[in-house]
PyMOL commands that place a pseudoatom at each C-alpha (Angstrom):
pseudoatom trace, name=CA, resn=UNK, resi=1, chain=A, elem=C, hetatm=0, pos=[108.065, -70.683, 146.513]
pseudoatom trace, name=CA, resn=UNK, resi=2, chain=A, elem=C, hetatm=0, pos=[110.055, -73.025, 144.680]
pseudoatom trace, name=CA, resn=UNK, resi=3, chain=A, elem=C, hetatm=0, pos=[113.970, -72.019, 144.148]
pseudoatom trace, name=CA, resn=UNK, resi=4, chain=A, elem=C, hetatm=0, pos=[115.221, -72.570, 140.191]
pseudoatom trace, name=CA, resn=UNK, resi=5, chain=A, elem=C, hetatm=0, pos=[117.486, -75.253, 142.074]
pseudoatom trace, name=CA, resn=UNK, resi=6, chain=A, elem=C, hetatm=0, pos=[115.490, -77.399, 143.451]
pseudoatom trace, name=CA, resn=UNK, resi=7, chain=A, elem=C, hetatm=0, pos=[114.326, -80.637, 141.868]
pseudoatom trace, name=CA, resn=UNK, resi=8, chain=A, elem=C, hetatm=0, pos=[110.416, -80.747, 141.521]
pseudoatom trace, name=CA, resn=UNK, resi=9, chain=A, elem=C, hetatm=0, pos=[108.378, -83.796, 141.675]
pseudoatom trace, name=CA, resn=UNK, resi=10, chain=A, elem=C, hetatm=0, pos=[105.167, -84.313, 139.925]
pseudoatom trace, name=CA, resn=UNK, resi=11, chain=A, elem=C, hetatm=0, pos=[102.278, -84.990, 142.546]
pseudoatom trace, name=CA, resn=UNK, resi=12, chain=A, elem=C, hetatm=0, pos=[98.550, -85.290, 142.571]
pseudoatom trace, name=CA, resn=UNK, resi=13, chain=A, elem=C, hetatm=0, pos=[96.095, -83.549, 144.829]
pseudoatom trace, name=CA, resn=UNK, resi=14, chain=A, elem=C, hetatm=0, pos=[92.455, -85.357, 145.242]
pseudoatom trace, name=CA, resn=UNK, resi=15, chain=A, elem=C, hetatm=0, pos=[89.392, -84.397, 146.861]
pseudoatom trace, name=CA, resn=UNK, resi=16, chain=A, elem=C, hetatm=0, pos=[85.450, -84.808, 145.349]
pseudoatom trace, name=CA, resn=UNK, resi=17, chain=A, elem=C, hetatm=0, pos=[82.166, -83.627, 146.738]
pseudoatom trace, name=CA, resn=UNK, resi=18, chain=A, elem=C, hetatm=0, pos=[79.078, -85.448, 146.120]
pseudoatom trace, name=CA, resn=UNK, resi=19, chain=A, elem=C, hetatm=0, pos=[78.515, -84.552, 143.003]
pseudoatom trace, name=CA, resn=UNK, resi=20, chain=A, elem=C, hetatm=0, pos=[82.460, -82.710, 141.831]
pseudoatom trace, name=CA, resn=UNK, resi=21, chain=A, elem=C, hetatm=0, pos=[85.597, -84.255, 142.274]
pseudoatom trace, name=CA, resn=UNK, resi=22, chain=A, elem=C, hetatm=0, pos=[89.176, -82.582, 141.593]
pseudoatom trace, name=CA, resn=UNK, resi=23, chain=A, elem=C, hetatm=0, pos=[92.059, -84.008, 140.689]
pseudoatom trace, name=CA, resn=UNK, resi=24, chain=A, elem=C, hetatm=0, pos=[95.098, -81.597, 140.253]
pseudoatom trace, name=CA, resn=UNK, resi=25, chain=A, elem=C, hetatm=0, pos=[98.088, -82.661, 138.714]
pseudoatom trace, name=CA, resn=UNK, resi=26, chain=A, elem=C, hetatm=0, pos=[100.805, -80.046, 140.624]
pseudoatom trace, name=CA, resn=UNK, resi=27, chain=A, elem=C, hetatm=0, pos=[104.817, -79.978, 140.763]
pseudoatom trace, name=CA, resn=UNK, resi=28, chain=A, elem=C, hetatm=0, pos=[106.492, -79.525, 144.542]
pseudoatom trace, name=CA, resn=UNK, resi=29, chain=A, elem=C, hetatm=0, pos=[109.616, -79.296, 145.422]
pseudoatom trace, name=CA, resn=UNK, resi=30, chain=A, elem=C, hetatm=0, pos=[111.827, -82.346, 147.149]
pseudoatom trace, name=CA, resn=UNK, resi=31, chain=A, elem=C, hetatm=0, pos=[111.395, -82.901, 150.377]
pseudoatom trace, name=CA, resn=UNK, resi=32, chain=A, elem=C, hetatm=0, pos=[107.995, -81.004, 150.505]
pseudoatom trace, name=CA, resn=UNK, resi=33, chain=A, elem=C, hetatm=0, pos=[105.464, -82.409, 153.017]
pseudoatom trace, name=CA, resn=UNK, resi=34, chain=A, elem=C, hetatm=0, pos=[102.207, -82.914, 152.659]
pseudoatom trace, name=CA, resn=UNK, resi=35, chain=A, elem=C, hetatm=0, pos=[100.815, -79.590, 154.519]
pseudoatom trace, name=CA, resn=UNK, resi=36, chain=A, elem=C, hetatm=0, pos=[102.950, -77.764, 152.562]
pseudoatom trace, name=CA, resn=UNK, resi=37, chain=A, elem=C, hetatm=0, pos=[101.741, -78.554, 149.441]
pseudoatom trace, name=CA, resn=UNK, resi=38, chain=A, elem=C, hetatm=0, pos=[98.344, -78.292, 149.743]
pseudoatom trace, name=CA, resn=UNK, resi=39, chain=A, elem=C, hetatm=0, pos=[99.087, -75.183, 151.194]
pseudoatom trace, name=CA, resn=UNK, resi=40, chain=A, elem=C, hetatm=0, pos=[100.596, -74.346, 147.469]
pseudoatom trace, name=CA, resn=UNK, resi=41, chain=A, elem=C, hetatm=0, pos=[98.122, -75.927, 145.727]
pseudoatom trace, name=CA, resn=UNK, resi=42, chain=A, elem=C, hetatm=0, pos=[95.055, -74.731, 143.432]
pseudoatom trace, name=CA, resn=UNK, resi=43, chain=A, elem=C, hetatm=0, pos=[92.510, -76.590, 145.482]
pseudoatom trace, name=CA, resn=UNK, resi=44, chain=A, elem=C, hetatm=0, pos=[92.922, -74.377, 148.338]
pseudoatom trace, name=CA, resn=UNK, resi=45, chain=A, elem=C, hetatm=0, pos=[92.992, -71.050, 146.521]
pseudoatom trace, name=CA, resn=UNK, resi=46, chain=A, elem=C, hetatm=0, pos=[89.383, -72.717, 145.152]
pseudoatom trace, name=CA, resn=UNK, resi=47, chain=A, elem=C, hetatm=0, pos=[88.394, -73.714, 148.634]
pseudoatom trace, name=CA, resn=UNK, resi=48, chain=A, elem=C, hetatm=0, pos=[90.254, -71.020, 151.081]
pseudoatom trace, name=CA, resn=UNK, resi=49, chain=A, elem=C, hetatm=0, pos=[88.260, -72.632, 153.798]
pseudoatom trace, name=CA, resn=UNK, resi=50, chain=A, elem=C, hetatm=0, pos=[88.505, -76.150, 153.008]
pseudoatom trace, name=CA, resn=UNK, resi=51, chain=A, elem=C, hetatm=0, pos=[89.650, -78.627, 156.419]
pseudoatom trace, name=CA, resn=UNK, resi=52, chain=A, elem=C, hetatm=0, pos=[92.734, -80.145, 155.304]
pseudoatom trace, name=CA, resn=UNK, resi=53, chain=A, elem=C, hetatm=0, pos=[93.223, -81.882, 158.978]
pseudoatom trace, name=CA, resn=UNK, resi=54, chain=A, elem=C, hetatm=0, pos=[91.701, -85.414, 157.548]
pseudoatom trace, name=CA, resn=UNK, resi=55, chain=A, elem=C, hetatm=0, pos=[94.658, -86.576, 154.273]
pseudoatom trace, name=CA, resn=UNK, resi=56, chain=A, elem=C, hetatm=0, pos=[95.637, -89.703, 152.756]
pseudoatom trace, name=CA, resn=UNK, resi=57, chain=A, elem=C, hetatm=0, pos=[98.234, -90.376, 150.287]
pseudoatom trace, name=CA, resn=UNK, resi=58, chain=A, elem=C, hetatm=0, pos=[96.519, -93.392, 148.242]
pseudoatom trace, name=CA, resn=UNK, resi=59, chain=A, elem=C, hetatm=0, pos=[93.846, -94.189, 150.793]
pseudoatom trace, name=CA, resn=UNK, resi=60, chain=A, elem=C, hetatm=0, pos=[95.921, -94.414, 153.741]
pseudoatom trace, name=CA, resn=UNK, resi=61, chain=A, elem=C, hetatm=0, pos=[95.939, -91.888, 156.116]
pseudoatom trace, name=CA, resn=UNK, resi=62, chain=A, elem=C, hetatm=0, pos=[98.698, -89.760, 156.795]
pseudoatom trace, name=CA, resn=UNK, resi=63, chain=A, elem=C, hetatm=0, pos=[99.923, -87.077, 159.107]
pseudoatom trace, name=CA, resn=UNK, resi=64, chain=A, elem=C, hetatm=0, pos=[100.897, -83.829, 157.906]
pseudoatom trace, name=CA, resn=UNK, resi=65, chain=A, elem=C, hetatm=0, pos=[104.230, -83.744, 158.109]
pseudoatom trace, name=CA, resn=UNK, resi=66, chain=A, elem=C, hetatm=0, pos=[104.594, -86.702, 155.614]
pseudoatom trace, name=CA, resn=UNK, resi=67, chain=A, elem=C, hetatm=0, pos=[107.377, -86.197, 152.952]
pseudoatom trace, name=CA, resn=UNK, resi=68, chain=A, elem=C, hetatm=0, pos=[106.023, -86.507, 149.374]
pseudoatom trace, name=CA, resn=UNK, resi=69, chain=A, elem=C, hetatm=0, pos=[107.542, -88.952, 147.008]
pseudoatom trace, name=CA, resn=UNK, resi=70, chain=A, elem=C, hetatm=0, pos=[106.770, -88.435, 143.363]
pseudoatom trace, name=CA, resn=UNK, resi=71, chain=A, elem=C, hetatm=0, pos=[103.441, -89.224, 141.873]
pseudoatom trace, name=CA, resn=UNK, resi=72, chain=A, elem=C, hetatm=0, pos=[102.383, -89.715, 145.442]
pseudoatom trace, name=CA, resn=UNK, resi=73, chain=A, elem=C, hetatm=0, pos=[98.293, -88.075, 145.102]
pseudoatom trace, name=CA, resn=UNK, resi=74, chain=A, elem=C, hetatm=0, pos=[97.172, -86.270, 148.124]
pseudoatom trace, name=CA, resn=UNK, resi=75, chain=A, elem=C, hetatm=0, pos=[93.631, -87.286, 149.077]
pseudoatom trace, name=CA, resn=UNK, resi=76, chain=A, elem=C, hetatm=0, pos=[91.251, -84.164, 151.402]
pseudoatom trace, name=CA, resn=UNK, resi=77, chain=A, elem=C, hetatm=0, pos=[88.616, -85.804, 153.318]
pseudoatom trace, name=CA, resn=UNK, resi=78, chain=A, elem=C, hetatm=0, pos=[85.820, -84.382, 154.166]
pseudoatom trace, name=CA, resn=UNK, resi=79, chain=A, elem=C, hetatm=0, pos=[84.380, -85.270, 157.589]
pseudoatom trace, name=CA, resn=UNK, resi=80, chain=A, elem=C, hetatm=0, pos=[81.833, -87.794, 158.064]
pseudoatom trace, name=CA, resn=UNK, resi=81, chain=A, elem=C, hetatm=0, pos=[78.143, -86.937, 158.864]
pseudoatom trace, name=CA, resn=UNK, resi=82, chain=A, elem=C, hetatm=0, pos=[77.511, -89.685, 161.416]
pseudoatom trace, name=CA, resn=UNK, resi=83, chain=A, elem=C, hetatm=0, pos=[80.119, -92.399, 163.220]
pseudoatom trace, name=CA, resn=UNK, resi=84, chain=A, elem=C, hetatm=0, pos=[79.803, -95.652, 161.275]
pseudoatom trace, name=CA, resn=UNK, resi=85, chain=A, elem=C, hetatm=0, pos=[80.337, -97.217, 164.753]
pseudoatom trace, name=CA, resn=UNK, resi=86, chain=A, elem=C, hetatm=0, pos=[77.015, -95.433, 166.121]
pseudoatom trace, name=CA, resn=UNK, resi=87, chain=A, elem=C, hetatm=0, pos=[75.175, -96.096, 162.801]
pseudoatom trace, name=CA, resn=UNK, resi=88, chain=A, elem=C, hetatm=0, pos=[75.870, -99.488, 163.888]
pseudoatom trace, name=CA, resn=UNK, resi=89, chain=A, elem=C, hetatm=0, pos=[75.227, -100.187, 166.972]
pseudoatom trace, name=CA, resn=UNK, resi=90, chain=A, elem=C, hetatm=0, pos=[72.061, -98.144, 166.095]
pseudoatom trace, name=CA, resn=UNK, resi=91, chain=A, elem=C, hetatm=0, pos=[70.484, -100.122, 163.992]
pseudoatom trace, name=CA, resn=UNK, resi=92, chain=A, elem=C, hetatm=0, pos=[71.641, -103.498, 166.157]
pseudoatom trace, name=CA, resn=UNK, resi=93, chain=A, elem=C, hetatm=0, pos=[69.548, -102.006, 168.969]
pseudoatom trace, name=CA, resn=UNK, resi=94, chain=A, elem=C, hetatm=0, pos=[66.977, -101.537, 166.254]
pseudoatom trace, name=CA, resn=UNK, resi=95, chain=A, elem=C, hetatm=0, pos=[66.573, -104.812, 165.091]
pseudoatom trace, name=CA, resn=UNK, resi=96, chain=A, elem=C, hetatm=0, pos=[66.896, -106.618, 168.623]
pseudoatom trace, name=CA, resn=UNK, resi=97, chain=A, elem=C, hetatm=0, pos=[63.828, -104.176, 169.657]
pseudoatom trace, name=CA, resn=UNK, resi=98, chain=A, elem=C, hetatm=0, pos=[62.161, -105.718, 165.974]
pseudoatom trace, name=CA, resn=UNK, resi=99, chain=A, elem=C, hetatm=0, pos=[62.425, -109.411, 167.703]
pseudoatom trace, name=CA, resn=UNK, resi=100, chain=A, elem=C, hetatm=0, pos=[61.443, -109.002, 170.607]
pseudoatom trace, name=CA, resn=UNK, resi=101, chain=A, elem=C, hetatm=0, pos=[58.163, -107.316, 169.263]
for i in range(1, 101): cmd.bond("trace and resi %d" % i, "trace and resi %d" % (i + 1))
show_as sticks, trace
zoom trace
């Protein structure tokens, strides 16, 4: 809950699906972190459920606990289905078994 003291800061919050993205232009208060806003924000009360373990603040990953600067936009990302690593090295081993054939 924001106090009528308190300086808010104008802050974006980011996260798409395949085929919906949201981007919700919220006010926090100074000194908020990043948990705590999303824990304020609209996106959650649309997805009570939604993982909020994987953020970024403009593409780079941050931990929770980051402070918010103004206009910073809070990126949710959702998990990935398979480890590009393992895709990888997948289809390597693929296409050495294609030569040797």
């Amino acid at each position: 809950m924001v106090k009528s003291s308190e300086t808010l800061i104008p802050i974006e919050v980011a996260y798409a699906l395949p085929d919906e993205q949201y981007l919700l232009s919220e006010e926090v208060a100074e000194g908020t972190t990043v948990e705590e806003a999303l824990k304020q924000s609209q996106l959650l009360r649309t997805f009570p459920d939604l993982d909020i373990s994987h953020v970024g603040i403009f593409s780079q990953p941050v931990k929770p606990d980051q402070v918010l600067a103004p206009k910073d936009r809070i990126e949710v990302y959702r998990p990935l289905k398979a480890d590009p690593r393992e895709r990888r090295r997948k289809r390597v081993a693929e296409e050495r078994q294609q030569a040797k054939a």
